[in-house]
C-alpha positions in Angstrom: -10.5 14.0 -19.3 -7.6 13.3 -20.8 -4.8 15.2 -19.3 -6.7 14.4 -15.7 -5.1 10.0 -16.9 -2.2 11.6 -17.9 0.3 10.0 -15.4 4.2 10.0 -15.4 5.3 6.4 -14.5 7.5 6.7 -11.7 9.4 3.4 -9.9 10.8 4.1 -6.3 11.4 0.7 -4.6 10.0 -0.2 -1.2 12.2 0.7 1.5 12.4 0.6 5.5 10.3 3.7 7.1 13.0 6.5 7.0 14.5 5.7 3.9 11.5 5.3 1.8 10.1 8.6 3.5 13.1 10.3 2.2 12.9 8.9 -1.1 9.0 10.0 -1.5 10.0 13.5 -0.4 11.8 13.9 -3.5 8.9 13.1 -5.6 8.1 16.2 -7.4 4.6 17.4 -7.5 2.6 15.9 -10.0 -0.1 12.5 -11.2 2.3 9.4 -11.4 1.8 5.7 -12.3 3.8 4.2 -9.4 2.8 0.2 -9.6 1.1 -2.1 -12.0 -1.5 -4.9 -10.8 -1.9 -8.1 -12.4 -5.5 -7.1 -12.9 -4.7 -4.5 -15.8 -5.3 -1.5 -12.8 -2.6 0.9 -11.4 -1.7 2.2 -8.6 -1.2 6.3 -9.1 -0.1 8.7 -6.7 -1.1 12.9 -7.0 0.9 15.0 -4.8 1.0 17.0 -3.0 -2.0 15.8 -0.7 -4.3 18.0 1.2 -2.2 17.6 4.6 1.1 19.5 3.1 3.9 19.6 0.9 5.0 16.4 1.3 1.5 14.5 1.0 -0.2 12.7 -1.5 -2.8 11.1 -2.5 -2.9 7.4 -3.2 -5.1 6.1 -6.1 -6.6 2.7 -7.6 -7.1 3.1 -11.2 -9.0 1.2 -13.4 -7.7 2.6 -17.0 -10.4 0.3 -18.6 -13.1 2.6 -17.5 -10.7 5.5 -16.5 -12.0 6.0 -12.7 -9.7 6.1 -10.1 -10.6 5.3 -6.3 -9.1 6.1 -3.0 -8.7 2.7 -0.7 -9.7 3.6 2.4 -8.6 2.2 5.8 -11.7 0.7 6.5 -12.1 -0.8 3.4 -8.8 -2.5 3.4 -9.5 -3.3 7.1 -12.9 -5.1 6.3 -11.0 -6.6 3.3 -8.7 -8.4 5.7 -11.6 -9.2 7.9 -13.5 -11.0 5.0 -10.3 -13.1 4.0 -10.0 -14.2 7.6 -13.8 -15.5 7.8 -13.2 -17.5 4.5 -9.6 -18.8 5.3 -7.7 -18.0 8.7 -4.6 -19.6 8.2 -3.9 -18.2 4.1 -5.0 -14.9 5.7 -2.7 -15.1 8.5 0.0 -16.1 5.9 -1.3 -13.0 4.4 -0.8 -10.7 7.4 2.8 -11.7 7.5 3.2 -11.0 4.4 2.4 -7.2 4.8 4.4 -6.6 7.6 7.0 -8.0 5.2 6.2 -5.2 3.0 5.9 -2.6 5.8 9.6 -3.5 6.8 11.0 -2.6 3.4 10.0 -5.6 1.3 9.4 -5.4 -2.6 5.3 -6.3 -2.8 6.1 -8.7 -5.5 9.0 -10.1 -4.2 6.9 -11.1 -0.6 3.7 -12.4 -3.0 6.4 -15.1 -4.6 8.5 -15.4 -1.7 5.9 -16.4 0.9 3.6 -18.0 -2.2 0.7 -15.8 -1.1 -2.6 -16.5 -2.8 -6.0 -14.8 -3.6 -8.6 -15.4 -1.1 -11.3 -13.0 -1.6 -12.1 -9.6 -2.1 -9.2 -7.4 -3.1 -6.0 -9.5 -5.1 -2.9 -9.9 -2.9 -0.8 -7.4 -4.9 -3.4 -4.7 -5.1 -3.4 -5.3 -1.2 0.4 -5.1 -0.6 1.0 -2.4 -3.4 -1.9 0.3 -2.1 -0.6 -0.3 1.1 2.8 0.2 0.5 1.9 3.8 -1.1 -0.2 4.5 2.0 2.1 3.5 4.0 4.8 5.8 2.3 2.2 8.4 2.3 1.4 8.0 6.5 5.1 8.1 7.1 5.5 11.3 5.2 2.6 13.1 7.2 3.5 11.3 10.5 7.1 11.8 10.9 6.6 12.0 14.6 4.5 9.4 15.0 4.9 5.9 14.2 3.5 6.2 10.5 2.9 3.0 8.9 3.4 1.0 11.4 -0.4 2.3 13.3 -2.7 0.5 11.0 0.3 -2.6 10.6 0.4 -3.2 14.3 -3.5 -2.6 14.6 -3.4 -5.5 12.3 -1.4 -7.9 14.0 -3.0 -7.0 17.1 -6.7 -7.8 15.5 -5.3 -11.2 14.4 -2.8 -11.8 17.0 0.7 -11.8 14.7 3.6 -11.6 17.0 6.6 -9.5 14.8 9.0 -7.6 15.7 8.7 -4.0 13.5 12.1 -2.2 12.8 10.9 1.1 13.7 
């Protein structure tokens, strides 16, 4: 089991959609250690993915118990839903806050910058820093398509955020 936690730490800052695309491209293949969470988990990234060269696959690891978990959309999705019932507006706050990060913002620089605090459910930087990864990882598979910003602007449609993307 050893060699399957045996991750390379890698640090490639957030970027807007093309550049950070051609930044992850780069990324040999190979298990890396991409972000730390204030919890003590990780976020780790194994490419390539199953759709191609170019994919990956985006992890949650716990290194206390040494299980790693994909986040699914859905999960992240009824994540945000839960926050909302409990507290609209810091969820709202929240939601701008990741479309901060999907237009090239630094996770921990939005989390200080906008003050964003825990609701419920999942912390605000595992939130923003799986997200960025997936994000990375959609707009490596979707080149065509508009990437990360298809779950963002589900998003602020859901909760009826007005922003302008960059794409």
């Amino acid at each position: 089991m050893s060699e399957e936690n045996n991750f390379t730490k890698l640090s490639v800052p957030n970027a807007e959609q093309d550049k950070f695309r051609e930044k992850l491209k780069k990324i040999n293949h190979g298990k890396y250690e991409v972000e730390q969470l204030n919890d003590g988990k990780k976020i780790i990234i194994k490419k390539p993915g199953r759709k191609g060269h170019n994919d990956f696959r985006v992890y949650l690891y716990d290194p206390k118990l040494s299980t790693k978990k994909l986040l699914s959309h859905n999960e992240i999705f009824k994540d945000i839903e839960s926050k909302y019932k409990k507290n609209p507006e810091k969820t709202k706050e929240l939601i701008y806050g990741l479309n901060d990060v999907c237009n090239g913002k630094e996770p921990d620089d939005v989390i200080k910058e906008r003050k964003i605090e825990n609701i419920t459910g999942l912390p605000a930087d595992t939130l923003y820093k799986t997200l960025k990864w997936i994000w990375g990882e959609e707009d490596c598979n979707y080149i065509k398509g508009k990437g990360r910003w298809m779950s963002m602007d589900g998003i602020n449609e859901e909760y009826e955020i007005e922003i302008k993307n960059d794409s």
